[in-house]
Each structure stands twice: as C-alpha cells, then as structure tokens.
N, C-alpha and C positions, 0 to 999 in steps of 0.2 A: 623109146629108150628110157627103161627107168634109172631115176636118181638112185645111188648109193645116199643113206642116212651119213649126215653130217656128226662127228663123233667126238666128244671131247676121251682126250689118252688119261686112262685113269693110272692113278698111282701104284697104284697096286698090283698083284699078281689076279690071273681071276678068282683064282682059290678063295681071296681075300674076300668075297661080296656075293651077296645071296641076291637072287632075281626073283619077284613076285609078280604075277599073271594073273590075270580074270580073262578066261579065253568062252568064247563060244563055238562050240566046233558044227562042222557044215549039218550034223546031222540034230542040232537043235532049231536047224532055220527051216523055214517054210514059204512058201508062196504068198506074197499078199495081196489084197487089191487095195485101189490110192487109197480109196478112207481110211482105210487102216495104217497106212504108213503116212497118209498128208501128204502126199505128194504135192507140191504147188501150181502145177497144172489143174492137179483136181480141184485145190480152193481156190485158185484164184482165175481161171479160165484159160485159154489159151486161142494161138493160133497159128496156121497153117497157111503157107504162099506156095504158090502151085504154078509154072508154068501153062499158060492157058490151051496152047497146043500139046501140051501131055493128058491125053482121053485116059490113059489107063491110070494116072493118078487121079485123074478127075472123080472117074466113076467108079476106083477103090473108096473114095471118100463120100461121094454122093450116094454110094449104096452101102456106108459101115454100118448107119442105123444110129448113128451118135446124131444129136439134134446139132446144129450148126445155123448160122449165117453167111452167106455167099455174097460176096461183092467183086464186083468186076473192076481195075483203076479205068484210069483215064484214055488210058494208050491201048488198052485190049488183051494186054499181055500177058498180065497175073490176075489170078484170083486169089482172092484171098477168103478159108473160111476160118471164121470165129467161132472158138467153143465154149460156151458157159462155165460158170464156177461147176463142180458137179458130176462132171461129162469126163471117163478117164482120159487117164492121158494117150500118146502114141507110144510108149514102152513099158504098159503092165505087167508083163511077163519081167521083168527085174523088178520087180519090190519081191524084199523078201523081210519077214518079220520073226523074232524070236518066239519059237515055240517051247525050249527046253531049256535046262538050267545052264547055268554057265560052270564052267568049271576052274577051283579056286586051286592054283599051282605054285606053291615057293622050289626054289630048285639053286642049288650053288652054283656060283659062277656068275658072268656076267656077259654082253653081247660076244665078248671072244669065246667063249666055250663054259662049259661046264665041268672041271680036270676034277672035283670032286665025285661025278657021278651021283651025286645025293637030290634026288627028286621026292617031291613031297607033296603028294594034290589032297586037301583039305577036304575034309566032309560036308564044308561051307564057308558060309563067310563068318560068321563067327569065329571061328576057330582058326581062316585067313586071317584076322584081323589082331587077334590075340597071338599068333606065333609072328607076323608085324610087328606088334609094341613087344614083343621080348625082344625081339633084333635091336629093335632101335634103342631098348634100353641095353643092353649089351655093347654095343657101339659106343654110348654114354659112357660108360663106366671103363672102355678104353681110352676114350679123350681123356676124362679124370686121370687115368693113370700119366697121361701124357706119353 
C-alpha cells in the first residue's frame, strides 16, 4: 500500500504558484553494473544463508562462478556463503545509471493541478535557473507591495 504524500493546504488558488522540475525520464536511464552505481554489496562484501537441505540453492550458488566462502554452523543446518568486497551483488539487473540529460520544467500550478495550462521546459539549467530568480523576485516585490 502506498502512502499518499503528507501536504501542507496552501493559501492560495493554484493559479497562484508555479512548480519547477529537474525530471529524468525513463528513456535517459540505462543499465548498470555495481561499480558503477556503488552498490554496497559490491564495496563492502556480502552474504548469503541458505538452508542446508536446499540442493537447488546450494548448487545455483556453488556453480554462479562468483568466488565465495562456504561455512557450515554448528547444527548442520545453514550454510552460510561470504562474498568479498568486489564480487556483484544478487540484483544487478536493477542498477540503473543516467545516461541522458535531465529535463528542466517550470509549469503553473501547484500539486492540485495546473488550471493555467502554461508549461515551460527550459533548454537547461541555465535558463531553469534564471526564470527561478525571476519568480522569486516577482514574489518579492509582491510581499513589498503587502
């Protein structure tokens, strides 16, 4: 069950308030492997507990090809194998790393809607960053006004 975002009720209409975005959209991502992302499995090692009477995780693991340590406890029951800093992790296939630009969006409105229709995606961040401080000084100069 996802959470609903916790939302303070703004004052205004949304007409009132402009929303600015830095979005990445799915077709600038790409695949990555741990070093790339730093997974902390990969830096920092990991490990894996295995019921001892499960052969078919046994010998998924004992024939992945990833270098390991095997240890048996006490009782017989689990194995447990160690993987060095280094060695990926068990869910490579989800790293994913920015390959493309992001994209820089001011748009009227605010989380209720957008009732202006005025969208506006930036040719960067520069120019995000500069139609930004015009807002904010715009805002300024209605506080002054009171």
């Amino acid at each position: 069950m996802q959470r609903k975002p916790s939302r303070i009720q703004p004052l205004a209409p949304p007409a009132a308030y402009k929303t600015y975005a830095v979005k990445v959209p799915p077709t600038s991502m790409r695949p990555a492997t741990c070093s790339e992302v730093e997974c902390d499995p990969y830096l920092n090692g990991w490990e894996m507990l295995v019921n001892a009477a499960d052969a078919a995780v046994l010998h998924a693991v004992r024939t992945s090809g990833r270098p390991f340590v095997e240890t048996l406890d006490e009782t017989g029951q689990w194995v447990t194998f160690a993987f060095t800093a280094g060695v990926g992790c068990r869910t490579p296939s989800l790293h994913r790393i920015q390959a493309g630009p992001e994209i820089y969006v001011a748009r009227g409105g605010d989380w209720r809607g957008n009732p202006t229709g005025v969208i506006r995606r930036h040719a960067g961040p520069r120019d995000f960053v500069e139609d930004f401080g015009e807002h904010q000084l715009k805002i300024i100069d209605e506080i002054k006004k009171g």
